[in-house]
C-alpha positions in Angstrom: 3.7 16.9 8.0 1.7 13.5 7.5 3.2 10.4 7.7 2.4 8.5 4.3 2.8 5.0 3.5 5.6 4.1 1.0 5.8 0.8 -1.5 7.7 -0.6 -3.3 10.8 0.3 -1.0 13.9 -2.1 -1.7 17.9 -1.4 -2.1 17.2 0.3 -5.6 14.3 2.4 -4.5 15.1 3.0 -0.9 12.9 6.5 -0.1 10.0 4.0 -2.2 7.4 5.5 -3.8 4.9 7.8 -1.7 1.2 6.8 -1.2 -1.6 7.4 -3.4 -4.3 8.9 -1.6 -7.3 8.0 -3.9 -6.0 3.9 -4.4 -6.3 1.0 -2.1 -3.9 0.6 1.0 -3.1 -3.1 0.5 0.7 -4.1 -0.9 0.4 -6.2 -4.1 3.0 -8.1 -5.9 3.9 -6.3 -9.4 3.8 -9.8 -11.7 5.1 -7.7 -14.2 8.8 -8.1 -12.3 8.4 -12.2 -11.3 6.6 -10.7 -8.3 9.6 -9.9 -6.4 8.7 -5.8 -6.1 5.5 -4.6 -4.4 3.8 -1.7 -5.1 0.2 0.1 -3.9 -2.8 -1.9 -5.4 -4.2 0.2 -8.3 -8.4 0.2 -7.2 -9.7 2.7 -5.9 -10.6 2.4 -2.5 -13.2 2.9 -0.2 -14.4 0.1 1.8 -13.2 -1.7 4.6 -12.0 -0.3 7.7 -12.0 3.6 7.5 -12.8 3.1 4.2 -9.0 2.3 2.8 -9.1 -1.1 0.9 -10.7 -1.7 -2.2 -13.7 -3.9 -2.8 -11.3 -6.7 -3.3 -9.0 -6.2 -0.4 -11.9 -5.6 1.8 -14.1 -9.4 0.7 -10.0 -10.9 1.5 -9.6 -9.0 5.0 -13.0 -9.9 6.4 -12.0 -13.9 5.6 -8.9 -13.7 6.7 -7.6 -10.4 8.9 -4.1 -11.0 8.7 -3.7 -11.7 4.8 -2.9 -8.0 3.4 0.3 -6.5 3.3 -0.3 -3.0 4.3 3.1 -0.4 5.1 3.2 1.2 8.1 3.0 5.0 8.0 5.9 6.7 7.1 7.3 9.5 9.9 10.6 9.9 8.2 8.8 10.9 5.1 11.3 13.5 3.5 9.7 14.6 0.5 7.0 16.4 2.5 9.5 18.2 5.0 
């Protein structure tokens, strides 16, 4: 089993909702919801380090390191046991 990282993971959604292997690792605010619920950025990734942030993401994380919000992997993922 891999561990995956989950988003959007709050009282209402508490399992979240499981990584998508083809988008961009950062956490973005969903503006849709007052930008209260986070969810996996939408572009597709493949720059940065190990290739995991977007084009976007990775021009923001060479400026400044420490300014994504990016889940930890997931080692209780239960969908995938």
């Amino acid at each position: 089993m891999a561990a995956v990282r989950r988003y959007n993971k709050w009282a209402g959604n508490p399992n979240g909702t499981p990584e998508d292997p083809e988008k961009c690792v950062a956490e973005v605010s969903d503006e849709g919801y007052g930008g209260f619920l986070l969810r996996q950025c939408s572009n597709k990734r493949g720059k940065g380090p190990d290739g995991l942030l977007c084009g976007i993401h990775a021009r923001q994380h060479a400026r400044r390191p420490n300014s994504l919000w990016i889940p930890e992997n997931d080692s209780t993922d239960k969908e995938n046991q």
